[in-house]
C-alpha positions as a printed Julia matrix, in Angstrom:
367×3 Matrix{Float64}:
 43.57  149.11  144.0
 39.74  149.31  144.46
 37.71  149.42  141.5
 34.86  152.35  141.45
 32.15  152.16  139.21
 31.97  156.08  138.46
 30.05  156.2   134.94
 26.65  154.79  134.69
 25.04  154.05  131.7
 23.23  156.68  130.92
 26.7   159.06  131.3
 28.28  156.84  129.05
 25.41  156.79  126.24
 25.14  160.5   126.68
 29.38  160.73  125.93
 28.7   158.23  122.88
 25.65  160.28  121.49
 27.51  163.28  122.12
 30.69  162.56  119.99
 28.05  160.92  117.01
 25.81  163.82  116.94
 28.9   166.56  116.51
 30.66  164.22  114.5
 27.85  164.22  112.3
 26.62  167.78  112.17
 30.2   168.51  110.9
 30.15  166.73  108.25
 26.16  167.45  107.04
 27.94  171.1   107.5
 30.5   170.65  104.34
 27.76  170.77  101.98
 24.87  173.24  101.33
 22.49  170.7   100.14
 22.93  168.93  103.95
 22.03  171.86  105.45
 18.61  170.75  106.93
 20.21  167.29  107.74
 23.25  169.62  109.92
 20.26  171.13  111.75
 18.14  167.75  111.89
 21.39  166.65  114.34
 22.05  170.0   116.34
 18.02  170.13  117.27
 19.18  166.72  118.84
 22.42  167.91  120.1
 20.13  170.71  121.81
 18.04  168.1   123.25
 20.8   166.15  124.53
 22.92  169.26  126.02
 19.28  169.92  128.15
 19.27  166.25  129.29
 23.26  166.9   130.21
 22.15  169.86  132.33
 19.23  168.15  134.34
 21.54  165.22  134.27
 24.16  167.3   135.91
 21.63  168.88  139.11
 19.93  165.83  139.7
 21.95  162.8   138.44
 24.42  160.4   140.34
 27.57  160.83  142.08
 30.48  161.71  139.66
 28.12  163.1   136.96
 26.62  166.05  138.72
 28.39  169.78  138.87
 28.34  169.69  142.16
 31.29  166.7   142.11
 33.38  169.05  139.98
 36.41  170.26  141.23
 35.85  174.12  139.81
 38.66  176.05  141.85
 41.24  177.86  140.48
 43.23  176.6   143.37
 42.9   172.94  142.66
 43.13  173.6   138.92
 46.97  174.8   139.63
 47.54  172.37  142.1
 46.72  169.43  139.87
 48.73  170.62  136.74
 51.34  171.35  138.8
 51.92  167.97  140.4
 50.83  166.44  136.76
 53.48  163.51  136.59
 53.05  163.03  140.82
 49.52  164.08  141.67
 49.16  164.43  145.47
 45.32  163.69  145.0
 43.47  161.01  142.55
 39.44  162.06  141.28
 37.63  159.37  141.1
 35.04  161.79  138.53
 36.74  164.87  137.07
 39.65  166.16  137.52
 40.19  170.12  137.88
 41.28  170.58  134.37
 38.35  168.16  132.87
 35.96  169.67  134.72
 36.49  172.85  133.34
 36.79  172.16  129.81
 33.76  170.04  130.85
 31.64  173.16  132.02
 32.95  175.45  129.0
 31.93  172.51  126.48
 28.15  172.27  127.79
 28.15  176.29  127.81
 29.38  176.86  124.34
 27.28  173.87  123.02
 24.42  175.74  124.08
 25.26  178.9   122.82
 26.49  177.45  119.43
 22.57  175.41  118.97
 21.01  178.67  120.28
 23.41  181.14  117.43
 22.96  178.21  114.67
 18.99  178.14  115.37
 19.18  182.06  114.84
 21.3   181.47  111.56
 19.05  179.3   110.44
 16.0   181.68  111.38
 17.25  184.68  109.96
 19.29  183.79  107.16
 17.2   180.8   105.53
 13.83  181.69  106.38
 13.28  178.2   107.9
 12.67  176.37  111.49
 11.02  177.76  114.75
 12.85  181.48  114.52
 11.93  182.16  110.83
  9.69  184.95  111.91
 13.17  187.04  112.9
 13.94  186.92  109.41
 12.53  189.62  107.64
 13.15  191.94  110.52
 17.12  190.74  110.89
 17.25  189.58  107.69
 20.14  192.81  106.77
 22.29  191.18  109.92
 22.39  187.59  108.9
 25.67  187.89  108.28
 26.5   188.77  112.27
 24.31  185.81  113.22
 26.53  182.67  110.99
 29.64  184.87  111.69
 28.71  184.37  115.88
 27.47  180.64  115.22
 31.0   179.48  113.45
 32.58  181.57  116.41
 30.86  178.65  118.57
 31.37  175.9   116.6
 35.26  177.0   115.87
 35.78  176.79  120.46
 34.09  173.88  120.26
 36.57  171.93  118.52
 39.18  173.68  120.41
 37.78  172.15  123.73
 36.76  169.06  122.16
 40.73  168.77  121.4
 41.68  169.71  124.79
 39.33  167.15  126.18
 40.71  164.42  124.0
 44.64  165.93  124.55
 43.84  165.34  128.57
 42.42  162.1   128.4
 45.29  160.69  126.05
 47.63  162.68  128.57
 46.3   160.64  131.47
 46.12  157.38  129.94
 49.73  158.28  129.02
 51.08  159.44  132.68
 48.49  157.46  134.8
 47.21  153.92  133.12
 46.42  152.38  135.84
 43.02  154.73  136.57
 41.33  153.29  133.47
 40.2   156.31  132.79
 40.15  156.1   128.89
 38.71  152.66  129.65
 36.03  153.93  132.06
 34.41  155.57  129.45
 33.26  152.15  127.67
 32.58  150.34  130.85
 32.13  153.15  133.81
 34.75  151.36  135.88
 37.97  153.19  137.07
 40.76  151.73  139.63
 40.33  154.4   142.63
 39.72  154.9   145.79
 35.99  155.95  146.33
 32.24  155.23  145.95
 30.47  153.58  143.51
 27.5   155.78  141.63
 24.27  154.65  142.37
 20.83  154.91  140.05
 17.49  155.69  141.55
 14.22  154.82  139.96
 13.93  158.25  139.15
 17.17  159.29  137.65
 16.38  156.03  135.51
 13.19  157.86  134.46
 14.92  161.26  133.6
 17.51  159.5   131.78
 15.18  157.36  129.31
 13.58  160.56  129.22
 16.33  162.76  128.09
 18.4   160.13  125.7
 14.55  158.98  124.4
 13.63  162.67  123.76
 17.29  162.88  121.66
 16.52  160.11  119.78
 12.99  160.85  119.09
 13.97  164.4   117.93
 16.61  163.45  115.55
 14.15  160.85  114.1
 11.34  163.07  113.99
 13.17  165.92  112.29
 14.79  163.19  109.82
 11.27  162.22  108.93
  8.95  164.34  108.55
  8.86  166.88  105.98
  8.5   170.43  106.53
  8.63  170.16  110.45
  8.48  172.92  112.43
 12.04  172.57  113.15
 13.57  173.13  109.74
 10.3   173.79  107.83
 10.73  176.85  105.05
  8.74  179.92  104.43
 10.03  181.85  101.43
  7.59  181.57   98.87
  7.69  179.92   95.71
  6.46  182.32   92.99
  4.62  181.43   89.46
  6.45  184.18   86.74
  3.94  182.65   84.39
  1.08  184.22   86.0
  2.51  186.97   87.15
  4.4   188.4    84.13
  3.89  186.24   80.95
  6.13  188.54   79.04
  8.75  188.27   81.46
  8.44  184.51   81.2
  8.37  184.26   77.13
 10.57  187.04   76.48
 13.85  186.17   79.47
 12.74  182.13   79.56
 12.55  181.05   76.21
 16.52  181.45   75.52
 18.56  180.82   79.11
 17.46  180.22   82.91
 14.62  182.41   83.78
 16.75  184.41   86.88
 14.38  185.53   89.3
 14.39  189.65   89.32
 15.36  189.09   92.81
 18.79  188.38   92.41
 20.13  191.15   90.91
 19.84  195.21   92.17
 18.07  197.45   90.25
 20.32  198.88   88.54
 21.85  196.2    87.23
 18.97  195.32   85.74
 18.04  198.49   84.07
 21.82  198.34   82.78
 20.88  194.93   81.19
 17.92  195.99   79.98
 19.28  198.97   78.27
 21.5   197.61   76.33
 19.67  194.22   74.45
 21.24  194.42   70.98
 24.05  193.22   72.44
 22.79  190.83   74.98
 26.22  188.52   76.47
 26.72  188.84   72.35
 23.18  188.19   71.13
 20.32  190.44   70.15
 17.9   190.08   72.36
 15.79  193.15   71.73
 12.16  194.04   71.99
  9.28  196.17   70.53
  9.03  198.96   73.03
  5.43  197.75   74.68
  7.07  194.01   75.76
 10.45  196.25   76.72
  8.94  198.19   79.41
  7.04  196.01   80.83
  9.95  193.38   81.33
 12.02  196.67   82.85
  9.16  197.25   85.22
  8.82  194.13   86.45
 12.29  193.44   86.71
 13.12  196.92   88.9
  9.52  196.06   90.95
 10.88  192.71   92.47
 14.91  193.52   92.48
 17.22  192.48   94.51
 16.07  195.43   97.07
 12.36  194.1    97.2
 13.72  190.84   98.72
 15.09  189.7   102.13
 16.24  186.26  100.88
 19.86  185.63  101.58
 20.64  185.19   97.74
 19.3   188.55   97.28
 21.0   190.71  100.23
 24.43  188.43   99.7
 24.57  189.62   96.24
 23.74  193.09   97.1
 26.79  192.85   99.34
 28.47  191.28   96.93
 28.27  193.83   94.49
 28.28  197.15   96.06
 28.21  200.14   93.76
 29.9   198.19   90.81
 28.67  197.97   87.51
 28.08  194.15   87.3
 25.33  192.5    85.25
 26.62  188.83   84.92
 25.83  187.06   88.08
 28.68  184.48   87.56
 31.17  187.49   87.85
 29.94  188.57   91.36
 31.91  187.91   94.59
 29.4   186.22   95.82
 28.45  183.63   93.16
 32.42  183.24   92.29
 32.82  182.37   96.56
 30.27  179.89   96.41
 30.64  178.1    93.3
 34.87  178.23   93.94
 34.66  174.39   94.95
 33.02  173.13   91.64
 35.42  171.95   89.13
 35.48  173.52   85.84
 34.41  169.63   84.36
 31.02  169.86   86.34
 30.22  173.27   83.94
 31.65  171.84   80.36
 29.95  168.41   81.18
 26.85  167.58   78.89
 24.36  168.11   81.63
 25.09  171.57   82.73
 27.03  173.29   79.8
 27.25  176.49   81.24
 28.14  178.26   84.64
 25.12  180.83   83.79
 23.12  177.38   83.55
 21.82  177.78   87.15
 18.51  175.03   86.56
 21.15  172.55   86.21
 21.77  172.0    90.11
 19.12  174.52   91.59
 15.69  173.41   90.25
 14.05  175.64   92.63
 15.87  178.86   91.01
 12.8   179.48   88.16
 10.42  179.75   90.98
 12.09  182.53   93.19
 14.12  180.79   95.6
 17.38  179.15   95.76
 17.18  176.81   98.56
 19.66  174.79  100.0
 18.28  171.75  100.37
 17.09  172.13   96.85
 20.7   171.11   95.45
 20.77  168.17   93.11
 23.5   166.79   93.58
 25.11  165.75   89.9
C-alpha cells in the first residue's frame, strides 16, 4: 500500500492548537475569576478558526473544502458500506467532512455569541458599547453562547467517536496516526506547500499565538478591557459611608431595588437584630441616596440579575436571593465559618472590588 503524505504541518499544528485552545477555554470557564483568561483563549480560538477558513480556500490538497466529500449521496453510501467501504479518502471522509464543516461553523458562531456575552453582560472587550443598550437581554446572549459551546462538544465527540471507529474497522489507513505525522497508507497524491501557503500559514498560527500572548499580557486590552466604573462613596455620600460602612460591608445601593431598600431603611431598630437607627437629618439622606443609585439606576449584571432574581418579593437580605443563593451554591459552608470570611453577608472577603460599585469577575480572590 502506497503511503500519501495528506497532512502538512501547518494542518497538523492547526488540529493540535485547536484541541489546546478548547481544552483550555473549558476549563478557564469553571470559574468566574478565569473569566478574562476563558476569553484571552477564545480571541485566539477566533483567530485560529479565520486562519482554518483561508486555510481551507487557498491551502493544499486534502485541507481545502473543495476536497470534501459534502453529498448527501456519498454520506449514505459510505456509512452504509462502513465495515466494506467500496471507496478509500485519502482526506475526509463524507461523515468527517461534515462534522468537519459544522465544527468550523459553530466555532464561529460560539466566539462571535461569547464576544457578545462578554460585551453586553460584563461591560468589557471590543462590544462593551452594546451593553447599556442590551444590557436587559444579557441573559438571551450567554443563554445562545452555551447553546454553541454545548454542539460543540457534541461534534467534537462525534469527531473523536469516528476517528476511534476507523482506527477500529480500518487500521491499516493510519488515520489516527496521520494526525501526528501527516502520513496515511492510500492510494493518492501527496499535498504539496507553496511559498505562499507557507506565508499564510506562519501568518495565521503566528497571529494565534501572538493574540493569545498579547491578551495574556497586557492589562486592560482592548480585547477584555472593562468599563464599569469604579465609584468613591466617600466623596459622594460621606454619611452613607460612616453611617452603612462603619459596622458590615458597605453594599453598593446598586444591588438591591428600591424598594428593598426603603423596606430596610424603614425599619432600623431592628436592623438583621441590631439597632441601627439614625437622627432623622443622616436618615434621609442615606434613603435618598440609596433609592437614587438602586438597583434600577444600574445596567451592571449584578444589578439586573438580582432584579430578576427577586421579582416583586419582599427580600432585603441579599444572601436570601435566588440569585446570590445560585451563585454562591458551590462554596462550602467551611469557606463562610472560616476565620477569614466569618460571614456569608461578608462580601469584601472574596470581592474586594464590591465597596467601590462593581463586582467583577476577575476581581475574585481566590481564598
Amino acid at each position: 500500500m502506497k503511503r500519501v503524505y495528506v497532512w502538512t504541518l501547518p494542518t497538523r499544528v492547526f488540529h493540535g492548537l485547536f484541541v489546546a485552545l478548547i481544552l483550555g477555554a473549558w476549563i478557564a470557564s469553571l470559574e468566574d475569576r478565569w473569566l478574562s483568561l476563558h476569553v484571552a483563549i477564545g480571541s485566539a480560538v477566533g483567530v485560529l478558526v479565520v486562519f482554518r477558513i483561508v486555510w481551507g480556500i487557498i491551502g493544499p490538497k486534502y485541507s481545502r473544502f473543495s476536497d470534501l466529500a459534502l453529498r448527501t449521496d456519498a454520506l449514505k453510501e459510505y456509512l452504509l458500506n462502513l465495515l466494506s467501504p467500496t471507496r478509500r479518502y485519502a482526506g475526509h471522509n463524507p461523515a468527517a467532512s461534515f462534522v468537519m464543516v459544522a465544527m468550523l461553523v459553530t466555532v464561529v458562531f460560539a466566539v462571535i455569541s461569547g464576544m457578545l456575552a462578554y460585551g453586553i453582560t460584563e461591560n468589557r472587550g471590543v462590544l462593551a458599547f452594546l451593553h447599556t443598550g442590551l444590557s436587559h437581554n444579557m441573559e438571551w446572549f450567554e443563554e445562545i453562547h452555551e447553546f454553541f459551546v454545548n454542539l460543540l462538544w457534541i461534534l467534537i465527540a462525534a469527531h473523536v467517536g469516528g476517528v476511534l471507529v476507523d482506527r477500529f474497522l480500518h487500521k491499516d489507513d493510519r488515520t489516527l496516526n496521520s494526525i501526528i505525522d501527516g502520513h496515511k497508507n492510500m492510494e493518492g497524491e501527496s499535498a504539496l506547500l507553496s511559498w505562499s501557503q507557507k506565508i499564510v500559514a506562519l501568518i495565521g498560527i503566528g497571529g494565534t499565538i501572538a493574540v493569545l500572548i498579547y491578551t495574556l499580557s497586557v492589562p486592560n486590552n482592548p480585547l477584555i478591557a472593562g468599563y464599569n466604573q469604579k465609584i468613591d462613596y466617600k466623596q459622594e455620600n460621606p454619611v452613607f459611608v460612616n453611617e452603612c460602612g462603619s459596622c458590615h460591608t458597605l453594599y453598593p445601593p446598586t444591588l438591591l431595588p428600591k424598594e428593598s431598600w426603603s423596606k430596610l431603611m424603614g425599619n432600623l431598630s431592628n436592623h438583621f437584630g441590631d439597632d441601627a437607627s439614625l437622627d432623622s437629618a443622616d436618615h434621609q439622606t442615606v434613603l435618598d441616596y440609596l433609592i437614587k443609585h438602586s438597583a434600577q439606576s444600574s445596567s451592571q449584571e449584578m444589578s439586573l440579575k438580582m432584579m430578576q432574581s427577586i421579582e416583586n418579593r419582599d427580600m432585603i437580605a441579599m444572601t436570601q436571593t435566588p440569585f446570590w443563593k445560585k451563585r454562591h451554591k458551590n462554596i462550602p459552608d467551611d469557606v463562610f465559618k472560616s476565620a477569614h470570611v466569618k460571614s456569608r453577608a461578608n462580601c469584601k472577603a472574596c470581592h474586594g472590588d464590591v465597596e467601590q460599585g462593581t463586582i467583577e469577575d476577575n476581581a475574585i480572590k481566590a481564598l
